[in-house]
C-alpha positions as CSV (number, residue, x, y, z in Angstrom):
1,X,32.2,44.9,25.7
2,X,33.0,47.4,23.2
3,X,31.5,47.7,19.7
4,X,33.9,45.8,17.6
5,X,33.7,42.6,20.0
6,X,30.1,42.8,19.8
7,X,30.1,43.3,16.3
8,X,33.1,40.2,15.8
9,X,30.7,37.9,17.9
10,X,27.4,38.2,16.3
11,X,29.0,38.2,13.1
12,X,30.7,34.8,14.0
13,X,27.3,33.6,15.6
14,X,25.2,34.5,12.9
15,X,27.7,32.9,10.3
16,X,27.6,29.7,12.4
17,X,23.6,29.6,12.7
18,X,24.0,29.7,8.9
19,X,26.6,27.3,8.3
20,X,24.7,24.7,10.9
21,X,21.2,25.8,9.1
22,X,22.6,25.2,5.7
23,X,20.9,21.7,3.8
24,X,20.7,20.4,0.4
25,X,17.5,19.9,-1.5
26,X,16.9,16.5,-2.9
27,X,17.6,15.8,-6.7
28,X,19.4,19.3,-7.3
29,X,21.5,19.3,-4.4
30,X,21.0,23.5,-4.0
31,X,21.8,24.7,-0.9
32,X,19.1,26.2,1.2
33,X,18.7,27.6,4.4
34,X,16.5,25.6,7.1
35,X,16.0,27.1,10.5
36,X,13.0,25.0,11.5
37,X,12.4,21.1,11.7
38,X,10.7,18.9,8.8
39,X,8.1,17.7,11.6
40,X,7.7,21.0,13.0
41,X,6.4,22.6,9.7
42,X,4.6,19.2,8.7
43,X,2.6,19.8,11.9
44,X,2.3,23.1,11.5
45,X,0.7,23.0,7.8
46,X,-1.3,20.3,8.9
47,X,-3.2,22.8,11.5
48,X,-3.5,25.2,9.1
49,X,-4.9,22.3,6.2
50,X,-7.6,21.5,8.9
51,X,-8.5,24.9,9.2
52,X,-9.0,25.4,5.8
53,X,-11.2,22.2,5.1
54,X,-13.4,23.6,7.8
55,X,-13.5,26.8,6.7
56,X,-14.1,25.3,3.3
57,X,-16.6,22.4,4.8
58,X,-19.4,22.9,2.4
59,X,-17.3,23.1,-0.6
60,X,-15.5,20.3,-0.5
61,X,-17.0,17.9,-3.4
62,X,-16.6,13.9,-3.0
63,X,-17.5,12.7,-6.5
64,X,-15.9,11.2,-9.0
65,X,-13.1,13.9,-9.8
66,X,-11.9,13.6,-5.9
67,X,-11.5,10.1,-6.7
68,X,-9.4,10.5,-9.7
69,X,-7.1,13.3,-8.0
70,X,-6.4,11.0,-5.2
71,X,-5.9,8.1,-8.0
72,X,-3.1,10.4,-9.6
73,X,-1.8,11.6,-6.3
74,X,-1.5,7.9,-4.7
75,X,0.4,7.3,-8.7
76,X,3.1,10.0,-7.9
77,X,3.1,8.8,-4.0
78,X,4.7,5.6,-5.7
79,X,6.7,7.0,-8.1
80,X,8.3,10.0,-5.9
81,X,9.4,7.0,-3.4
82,X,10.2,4.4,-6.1
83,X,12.4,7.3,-7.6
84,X,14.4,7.6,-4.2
85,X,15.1,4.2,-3.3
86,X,15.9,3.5,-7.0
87,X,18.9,6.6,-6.6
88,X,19.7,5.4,-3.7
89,X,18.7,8.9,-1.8
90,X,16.6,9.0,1.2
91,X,13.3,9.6,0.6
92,X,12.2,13.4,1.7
93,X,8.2,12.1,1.8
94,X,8.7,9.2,4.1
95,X,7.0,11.3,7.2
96,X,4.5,12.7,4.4
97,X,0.8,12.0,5.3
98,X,-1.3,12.7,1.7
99,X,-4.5,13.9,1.7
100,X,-6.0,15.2,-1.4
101,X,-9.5,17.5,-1.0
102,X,-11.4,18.8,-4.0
103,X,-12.7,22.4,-2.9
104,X,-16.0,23.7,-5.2
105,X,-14.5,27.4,-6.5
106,X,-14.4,27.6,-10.1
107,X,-13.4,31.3,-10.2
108,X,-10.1,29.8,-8.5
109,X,-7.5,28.2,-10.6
110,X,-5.1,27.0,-8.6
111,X,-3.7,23.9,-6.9
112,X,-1.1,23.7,-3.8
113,X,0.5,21.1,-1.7
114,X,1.4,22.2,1.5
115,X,4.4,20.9,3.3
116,X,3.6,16.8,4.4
117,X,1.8,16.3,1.6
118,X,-1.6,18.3,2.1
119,X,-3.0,19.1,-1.5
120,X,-6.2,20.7,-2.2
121,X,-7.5,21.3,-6.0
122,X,-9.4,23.8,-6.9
123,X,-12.5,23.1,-9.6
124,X,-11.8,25.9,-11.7
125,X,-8.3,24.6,-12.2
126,X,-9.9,21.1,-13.8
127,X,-11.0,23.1,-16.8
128,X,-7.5,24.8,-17.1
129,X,-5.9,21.3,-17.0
130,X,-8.6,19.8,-19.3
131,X,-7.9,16.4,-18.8
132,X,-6.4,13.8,-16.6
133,X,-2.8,14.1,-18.0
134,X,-2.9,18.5,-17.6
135,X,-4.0,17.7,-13.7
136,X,-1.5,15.4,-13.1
137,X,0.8,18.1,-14.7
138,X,-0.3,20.5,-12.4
139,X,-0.2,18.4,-9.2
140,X,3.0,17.2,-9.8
141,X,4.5,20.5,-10.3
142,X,3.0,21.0,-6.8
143,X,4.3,18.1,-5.5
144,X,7.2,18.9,-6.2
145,X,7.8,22.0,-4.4
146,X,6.8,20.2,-1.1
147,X,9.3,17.3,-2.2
148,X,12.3,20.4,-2.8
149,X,11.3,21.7,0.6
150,X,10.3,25.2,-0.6
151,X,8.5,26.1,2.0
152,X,10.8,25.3,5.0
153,X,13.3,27.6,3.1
154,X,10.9,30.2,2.6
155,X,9.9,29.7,6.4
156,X,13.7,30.2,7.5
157,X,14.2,33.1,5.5
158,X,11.5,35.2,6.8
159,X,12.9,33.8,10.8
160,X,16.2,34.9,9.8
161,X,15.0,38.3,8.0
């Protein structure tokens, strides 16, 4: 095979992995690229959430605060799906399996939620959010970019790069 039939192939076969690999993101309908499977990645942050809460065993805090993250988490559970059926679009956090864990570093603002629903708050986040309404803020935002999908996107860029 000469160069320009090897070039015309993988240029057709790359530009049909893309076309087949290309999705929508729910609400905003952008395009995105998605190389690996919902459940795949689910499973795959799931592994890695288990690793962290062992790594993270003795500070993980059960009190009060846990309590009311997971109160505002199971709020936005309802109103994420409520949302979907109500636009008649189907539901990207059917297959989701919420957990919510409360990890003891206060010199760490931050909060995440990995793919499938795994969050984890940070303490030193609840002082940045100040009250119930700034967490929920901050979880939602979170939320969302599991909901969009970001992170099978970002997944199937770096398999593609």
């Amino acid at each position: 095979m000469n160069r320009r039939n090897f070039l015309h192939f993988m240029g057709c076969g790359c530009l049909a992995l893309g076309v087949n690999s290309c999705t929508t993101t729910p609400i905003t309908d952008r395009k995105q690229l998605k190389l690996i499977s919902d459940a795949k990645l689910n499973a795959h942050a799931s592994k890695i959430y288990e690793k962290i809460k062992e790594k993270e065993k003795k500070k993980l805090i059960n009190d009060i605060r846990l309590t009311q993250i997971q109160e505002i988490g199971k709020k936005m559970e309802e109103s994420i799906s409520e949302y979907f059926y109500q636009s008649n679009i189907p539901d990207p956090t059917t297959n989701f399996d919420w957990e919510y864990i409360l990890i003891d570093r206060k010199k760490v603002k931050n909060a995440w939620c990995m793919p499938g629903g795994k969050i984890a708050v940070y303490t030193g986040i609840l002082e940045v959010a100040k009250n119930m309404d700034g967490l929920a803020t901050i979880m939602g935002h979170e939320i969302a970019h599991a909901v969009a999908k970001h992170s099978v996107e970002r997944m199937s860029a770096a398999m593609a790069i």
